[in-house]
C-alpha positions in Angstrom: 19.1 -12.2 8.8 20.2 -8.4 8.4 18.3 -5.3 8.3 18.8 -2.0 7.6 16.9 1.4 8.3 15.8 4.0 5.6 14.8 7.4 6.6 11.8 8.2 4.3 10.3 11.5 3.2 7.0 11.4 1.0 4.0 13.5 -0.2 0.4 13.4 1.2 -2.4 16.2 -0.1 1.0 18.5 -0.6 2.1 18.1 2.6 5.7 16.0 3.8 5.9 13.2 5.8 8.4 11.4 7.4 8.9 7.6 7.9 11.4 4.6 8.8 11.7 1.8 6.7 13.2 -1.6 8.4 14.4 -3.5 5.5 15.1 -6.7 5.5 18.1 -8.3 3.7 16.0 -10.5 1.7 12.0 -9.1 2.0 9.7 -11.4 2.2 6.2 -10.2 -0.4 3.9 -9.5 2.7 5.4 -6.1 4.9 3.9 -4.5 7.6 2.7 -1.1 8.2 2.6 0.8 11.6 -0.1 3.3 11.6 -0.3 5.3 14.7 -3.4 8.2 14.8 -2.5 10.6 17.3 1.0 12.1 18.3 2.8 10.1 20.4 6.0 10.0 22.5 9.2 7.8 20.8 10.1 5.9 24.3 8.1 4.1 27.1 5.1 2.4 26.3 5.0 3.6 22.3 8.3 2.3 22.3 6.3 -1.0 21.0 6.5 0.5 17.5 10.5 0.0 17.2 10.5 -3.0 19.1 8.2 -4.6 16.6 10.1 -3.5 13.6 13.1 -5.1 15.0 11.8 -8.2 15.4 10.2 -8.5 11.8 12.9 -7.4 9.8 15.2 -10.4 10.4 12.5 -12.7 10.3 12.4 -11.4 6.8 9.4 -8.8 7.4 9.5 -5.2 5.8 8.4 -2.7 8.4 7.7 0.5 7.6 6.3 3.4 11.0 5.5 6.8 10.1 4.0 10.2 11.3 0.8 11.3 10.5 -0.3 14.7 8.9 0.4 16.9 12.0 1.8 14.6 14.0 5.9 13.9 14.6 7.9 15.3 12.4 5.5 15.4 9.6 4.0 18.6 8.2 0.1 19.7 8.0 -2.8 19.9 10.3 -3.2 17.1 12.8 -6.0 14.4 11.7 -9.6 15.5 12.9 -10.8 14.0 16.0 -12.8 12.2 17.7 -11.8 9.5 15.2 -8.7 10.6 13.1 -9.3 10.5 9.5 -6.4 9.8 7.8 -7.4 7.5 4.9 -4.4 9.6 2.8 -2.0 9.5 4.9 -2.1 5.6 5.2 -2.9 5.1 1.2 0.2 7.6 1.1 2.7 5.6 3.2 1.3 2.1 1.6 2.2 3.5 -1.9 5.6 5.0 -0.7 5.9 1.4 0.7 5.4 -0.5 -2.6 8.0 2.2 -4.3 10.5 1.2 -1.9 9.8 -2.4 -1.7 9.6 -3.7 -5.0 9.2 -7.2 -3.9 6.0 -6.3 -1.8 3.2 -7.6 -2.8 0.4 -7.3 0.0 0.3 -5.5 3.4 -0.8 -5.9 7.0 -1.4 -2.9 9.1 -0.5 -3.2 12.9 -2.4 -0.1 15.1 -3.3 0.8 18.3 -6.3 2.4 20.1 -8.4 4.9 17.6 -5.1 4.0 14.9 -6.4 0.6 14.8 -9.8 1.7 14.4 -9.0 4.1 12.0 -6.9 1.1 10.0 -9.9 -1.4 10.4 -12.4 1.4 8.7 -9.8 2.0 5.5 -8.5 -1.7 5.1 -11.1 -3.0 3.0 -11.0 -0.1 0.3 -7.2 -1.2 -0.6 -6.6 -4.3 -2.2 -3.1 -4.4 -1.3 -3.7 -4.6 2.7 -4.5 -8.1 2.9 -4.4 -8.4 7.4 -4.5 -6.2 9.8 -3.9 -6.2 13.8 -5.6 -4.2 15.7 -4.6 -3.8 19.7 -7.4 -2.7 21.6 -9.0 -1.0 19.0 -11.2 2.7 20.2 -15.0 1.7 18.9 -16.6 5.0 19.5 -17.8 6.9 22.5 -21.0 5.6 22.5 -20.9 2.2 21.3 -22.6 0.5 24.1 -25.8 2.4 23.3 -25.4 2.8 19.6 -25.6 -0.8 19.4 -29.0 -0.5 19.6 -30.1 1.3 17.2 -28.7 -1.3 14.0 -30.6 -0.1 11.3 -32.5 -3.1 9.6 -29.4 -3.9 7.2 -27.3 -4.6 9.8 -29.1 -8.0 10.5 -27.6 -9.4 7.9 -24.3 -8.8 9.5 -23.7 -12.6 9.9 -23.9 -12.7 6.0 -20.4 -11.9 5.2 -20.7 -13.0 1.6 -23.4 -10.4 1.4 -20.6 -7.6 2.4 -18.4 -8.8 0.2 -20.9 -9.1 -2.5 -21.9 -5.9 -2.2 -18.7 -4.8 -3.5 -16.0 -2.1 -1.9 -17.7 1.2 -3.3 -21.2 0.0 -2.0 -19.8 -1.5 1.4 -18.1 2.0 2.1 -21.2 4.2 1.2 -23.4 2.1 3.2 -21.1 2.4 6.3 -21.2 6.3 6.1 -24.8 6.0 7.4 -24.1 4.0 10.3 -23.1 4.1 14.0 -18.8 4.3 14.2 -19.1 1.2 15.8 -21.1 -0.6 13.3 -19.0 0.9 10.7 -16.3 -0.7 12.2 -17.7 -4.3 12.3 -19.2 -3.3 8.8 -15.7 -2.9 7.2 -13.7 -5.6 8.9 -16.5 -8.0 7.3 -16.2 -6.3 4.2 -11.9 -7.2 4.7 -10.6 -9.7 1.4 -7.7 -11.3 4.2 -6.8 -12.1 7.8 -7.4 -9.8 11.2 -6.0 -10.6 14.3 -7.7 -8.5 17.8 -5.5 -8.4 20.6 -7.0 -7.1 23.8 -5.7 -6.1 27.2 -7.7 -7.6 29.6 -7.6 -4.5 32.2 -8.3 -1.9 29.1 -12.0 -1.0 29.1 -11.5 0.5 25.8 -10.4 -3.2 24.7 -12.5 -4.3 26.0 -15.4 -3.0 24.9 -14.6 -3.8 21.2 -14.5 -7.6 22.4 -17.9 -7.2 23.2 -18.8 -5.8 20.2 -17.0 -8.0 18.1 -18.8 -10.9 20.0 -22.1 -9.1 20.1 -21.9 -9.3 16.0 -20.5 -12.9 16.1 -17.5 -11.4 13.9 -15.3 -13.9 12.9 -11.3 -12.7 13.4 -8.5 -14.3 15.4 -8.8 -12.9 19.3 -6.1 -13.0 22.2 -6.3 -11.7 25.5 -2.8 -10.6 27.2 -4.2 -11.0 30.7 -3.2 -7.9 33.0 -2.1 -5.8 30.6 -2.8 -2.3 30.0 -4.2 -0.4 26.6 -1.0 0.3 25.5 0.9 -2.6 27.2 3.0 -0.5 29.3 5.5 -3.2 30.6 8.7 -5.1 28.5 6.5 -8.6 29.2 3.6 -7.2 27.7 5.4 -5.7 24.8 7.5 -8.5 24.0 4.2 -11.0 24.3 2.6 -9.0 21.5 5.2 -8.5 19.2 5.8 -12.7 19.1 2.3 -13.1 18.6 1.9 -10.4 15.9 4.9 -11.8 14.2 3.9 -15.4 14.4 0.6 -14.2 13.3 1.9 -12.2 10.4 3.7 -15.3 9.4 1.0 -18.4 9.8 -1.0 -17.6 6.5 
């Protein structure tokens, strides 16, 4: 199937940003959005962002990429660290995805390191982002003692119909009083869809969120690309992820 690329420009808090759009020629309803937190460099190892777009689009997959507030080409101040909050800029880009893609009807988001993180804490609050994948997703500096000090709510973590009863507004205000990492595991259990984790096996950061995620018994697909690196720094690595993200994307 053919594709074709649009160059996007589009508005977040009065500030431009720039995108790509990889569109195929006849769009399947579920696209995919690439959310990358930090500024990157277009080649080597983030190259994965292009690579993945081309392989979605003829399969049928809208795939839109874009640059952050502060970040690439796009204007305003960079994101605030340690986590980058950039719950407009991704709202932004998902409704500038719908506008262009009429035939959309629900979105995954595919992120890296503290993007994926950053996608995992906003996903639940949009109806329309129905997946995500998350690659070796940044759980906070100090998850490994955070975890514990759960405050008494937490134990019902295994619940999940209590998250999800307690309804997106609630969910997201009781998440602002916890630990990142908790937040984290909060939100993803609070998710109406599908998440897939892939993990490097030599990335600590990775990792890590495994641990977590097991700690919590948190229910999402998992895959380990044995000897990679966080952000799978070699064409066999790259090309084992995208096939699996794009099966993945596809299976449900």
């Amino acid at each position: 199937m053919k594709a074709e690329q649009r160059a996007l420009q589009f508005s977040c808090n009065g500030h431009s940003l720039v995108g790509i759009l990889d569109v195929p020629e006849r769009p399947l309803p579920r696209g995919v959005l690439v959310v990358s937190a930090g500024p990157q460099y277009r080649v080597g190892s983030h190259r994965q962002y292009t690579l993945m777009a081309r392989l979605l689009a003829p399969r049928g997959i809208a795939v839109m990429r874009f640059d952050c507030r502060g970040t690439g080409d796009s204007e305003g101040d960079a994101p605030a660290l340690p986590l980058p909050a950039i719950d407009a800029d991704i709202s932004g880009a998902i409704d500038e995805f719908f506008r262009q893609m009429p035939e959309l009807n629900e979105v995954v988001i595919w992120a890296l390191g503290d993007g994926a993180s950053a996608a995992a804490l906003y996903a639940h609050t949009d109806p329309r982002v129905r997946g995500l994948v998350l690659l070796n997703p940044w759980p906070g500096a100090d998850a490994s003692t955070q975890s514990a000090l759960l405050p008494q709510l937490l134990a019902r973590f295994g619940e999940i119909g209590f998250w999800k009863k307690t309804g997106t507004r609630h969910a997201h205000a009781v998440e602002a009083n916890l630990p990142l990492p908790q937040r984290i595991i909060a939100a993803l259990a609070c998710l109406d869809g599908a998440a897939l984790l892939i993990v490097a096996s030599e990335d600590r950061i990775g990792r890590q969120f495994a641990s977590l995620m097991a700690e919590h018994q948190a229910t999402c697909r998992q895959i380990t690309i044995a000897g990679a690196n966080h952000t799978f720094a070699s064409r066999a690595w790259r090309d084992e992820v995208a096939e699996l993200s794009a099966n993945w994307i596809a299976s449900w």
